[in-house]
C-alpha positions in Angstrom: 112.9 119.9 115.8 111.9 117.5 118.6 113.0 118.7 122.1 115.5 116.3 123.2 115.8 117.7 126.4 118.4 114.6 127.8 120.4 115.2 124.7 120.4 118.6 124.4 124.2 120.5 125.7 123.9 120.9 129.5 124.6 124.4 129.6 120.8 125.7 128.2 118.8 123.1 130.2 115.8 124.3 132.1 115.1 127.8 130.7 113.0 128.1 127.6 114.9 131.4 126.6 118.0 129.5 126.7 117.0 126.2 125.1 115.3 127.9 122.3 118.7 130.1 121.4 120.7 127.0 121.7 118.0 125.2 119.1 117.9 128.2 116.8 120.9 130.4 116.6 124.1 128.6 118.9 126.4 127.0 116.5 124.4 128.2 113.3 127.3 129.5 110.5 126.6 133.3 110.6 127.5 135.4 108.0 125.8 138.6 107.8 128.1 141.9 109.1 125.2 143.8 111.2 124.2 140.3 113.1 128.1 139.8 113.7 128.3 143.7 115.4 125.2 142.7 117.1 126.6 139.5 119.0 130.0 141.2 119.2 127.9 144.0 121.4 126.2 141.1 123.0 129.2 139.0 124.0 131.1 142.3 125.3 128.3 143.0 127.6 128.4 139.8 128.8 131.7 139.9 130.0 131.3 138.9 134.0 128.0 137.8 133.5 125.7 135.1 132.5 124.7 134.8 128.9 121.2 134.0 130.0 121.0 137.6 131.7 122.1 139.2 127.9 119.6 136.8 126.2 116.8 138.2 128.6 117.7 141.7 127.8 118.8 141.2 124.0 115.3 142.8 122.9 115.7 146.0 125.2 119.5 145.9 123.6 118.1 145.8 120.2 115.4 148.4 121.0 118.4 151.0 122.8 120.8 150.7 120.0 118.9 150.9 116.6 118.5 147.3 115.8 122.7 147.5 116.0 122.7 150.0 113.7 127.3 150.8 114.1 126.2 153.6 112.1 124.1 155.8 114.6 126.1 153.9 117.9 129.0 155.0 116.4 127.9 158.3 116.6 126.5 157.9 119.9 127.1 161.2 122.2 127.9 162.1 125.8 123.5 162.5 125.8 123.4 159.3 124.6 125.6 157.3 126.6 124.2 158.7 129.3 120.6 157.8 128.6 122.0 154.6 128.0 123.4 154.0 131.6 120.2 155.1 132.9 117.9 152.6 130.9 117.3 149.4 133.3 116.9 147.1 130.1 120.2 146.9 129.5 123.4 146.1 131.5 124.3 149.4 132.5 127.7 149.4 132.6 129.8 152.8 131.5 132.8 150.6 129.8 130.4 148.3 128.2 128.2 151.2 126.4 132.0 153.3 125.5 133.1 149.9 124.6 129.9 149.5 121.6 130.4 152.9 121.1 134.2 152.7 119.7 133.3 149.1 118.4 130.8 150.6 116.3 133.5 152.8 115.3 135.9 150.3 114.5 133.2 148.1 113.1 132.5 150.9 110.1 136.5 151.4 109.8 137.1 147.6 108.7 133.8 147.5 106.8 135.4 150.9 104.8 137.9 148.2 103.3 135.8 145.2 103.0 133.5 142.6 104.8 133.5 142.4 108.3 132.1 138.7 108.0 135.4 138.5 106.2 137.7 140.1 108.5 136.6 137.4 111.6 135.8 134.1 109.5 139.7 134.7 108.7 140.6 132.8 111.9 139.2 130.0 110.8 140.1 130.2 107.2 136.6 130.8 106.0 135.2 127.2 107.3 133.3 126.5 110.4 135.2 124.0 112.9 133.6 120.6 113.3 134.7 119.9 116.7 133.3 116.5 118.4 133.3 117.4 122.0 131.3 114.8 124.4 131.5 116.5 127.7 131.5 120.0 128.4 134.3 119.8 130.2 136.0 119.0 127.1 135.0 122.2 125.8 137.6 125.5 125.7 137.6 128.7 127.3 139.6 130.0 124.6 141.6 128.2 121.8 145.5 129.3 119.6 142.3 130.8 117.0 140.7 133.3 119.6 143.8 134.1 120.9 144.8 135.6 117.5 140.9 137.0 116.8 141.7 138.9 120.1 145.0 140.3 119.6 144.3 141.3 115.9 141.2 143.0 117.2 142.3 145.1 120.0 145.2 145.5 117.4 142.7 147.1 115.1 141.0 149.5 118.2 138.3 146.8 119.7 137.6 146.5 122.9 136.3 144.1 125.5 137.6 141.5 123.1 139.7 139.0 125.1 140.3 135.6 124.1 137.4 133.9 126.0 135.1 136.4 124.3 136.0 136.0 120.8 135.9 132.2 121.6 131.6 132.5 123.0 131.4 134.6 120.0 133.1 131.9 117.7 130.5 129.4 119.5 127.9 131.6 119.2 128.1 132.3 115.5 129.3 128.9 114.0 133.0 129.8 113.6 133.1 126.4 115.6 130.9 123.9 116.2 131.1 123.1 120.1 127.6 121.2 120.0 128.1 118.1 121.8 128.2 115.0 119.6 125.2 113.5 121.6 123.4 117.1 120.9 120.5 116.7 118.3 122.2 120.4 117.3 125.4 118.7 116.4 125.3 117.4 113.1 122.4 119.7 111.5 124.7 122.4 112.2 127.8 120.4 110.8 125.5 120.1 107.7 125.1 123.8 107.7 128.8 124.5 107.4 
């Protein structure tokens, strides 16, 4: 795909990182259980934080917990943890590493009676929403849909789940499209759905 760097959503501009996620994952229709654990992980550790800061340590993430294997981080000791909050490749944050710990746990508890791809493409009835935004400032921090992803979820034992996370996670995973119209990303991900 052509770089269309004028085009492309302001909020990736300037860092190749960031502009490459945005081309290649952001807005994609995602699927796959272990790859939604891993950005759920991903957008929990983000919480305060940049999402550029998680993309430049997603590799050391994947590396620390097993390819976001909820099987072994679910069973993740005191040890563990604390080799965990002593590894500078990840955010080292004690909440954040309990917090992938017990959503591991929870992650296995809904996959034990059924999809978890399932379970979150629920709260938007199994369809990716096209919206056709032309200004990020038109954009949401959190809509009536991650409101309910966040409630049913802590409901269910998650944590670090709040409504703007589930909404970046939403983004993130094609639950909605949030590409700008004027984004080149917009419509091949509209095709996608």
């Amino acid at each position: 795909m052509p770089k269309q760097i004028d085009q492309r959503c302001n909020w990736c501009r300037g860092d190749p990182l960031y502009e490459a996620y945005h081309d290649e994952e952001w807005g994609v229709p995602l699927r796959d259980d272990q790859k939604l654990f891993e950005f759920m992980i991903l957008e929990g550790a983000q919480a305060g934080l940049s999402w550029l800061t998680v993309l430049r340590k997603r590799e050391n993430y994947r590396h620390a917990f097993w390819q976001f294997n909820p099987e072994k981080i679910a069973a993740f000791d005191k040890r563990e943890k604390n080799k965990l909050l002593n590894n500078e490749g990840i955010i080292r944050n004690r909440l954040k590493i309990d917090s992938a710990v017990n959503n591991a746990q929870r992650f296995l508890e809904v996959q034990s009676k059924g999809s978890f791809s399932q379970f979150l493409w629920q709260f938007v009835d199994g369809q990716p929403i096209q919206n056709q935004y032309e200004s990020m400032f038109d954009v949401p921090a959190t809509t009536d849909r991650s409101d309910l992803m966040a409630k049913t979820l802590k409901k269910a034992g998650f944590n670090f789940v709040g409504s703007t996370i589930c909404y970046a996670l939403m983004q993130a995973t094609g639950m909605v499209n949030d590409h700008l119209v004027t984004c080149p990303r917009h419509k091949p991900c509209k095709a996608l759905a």
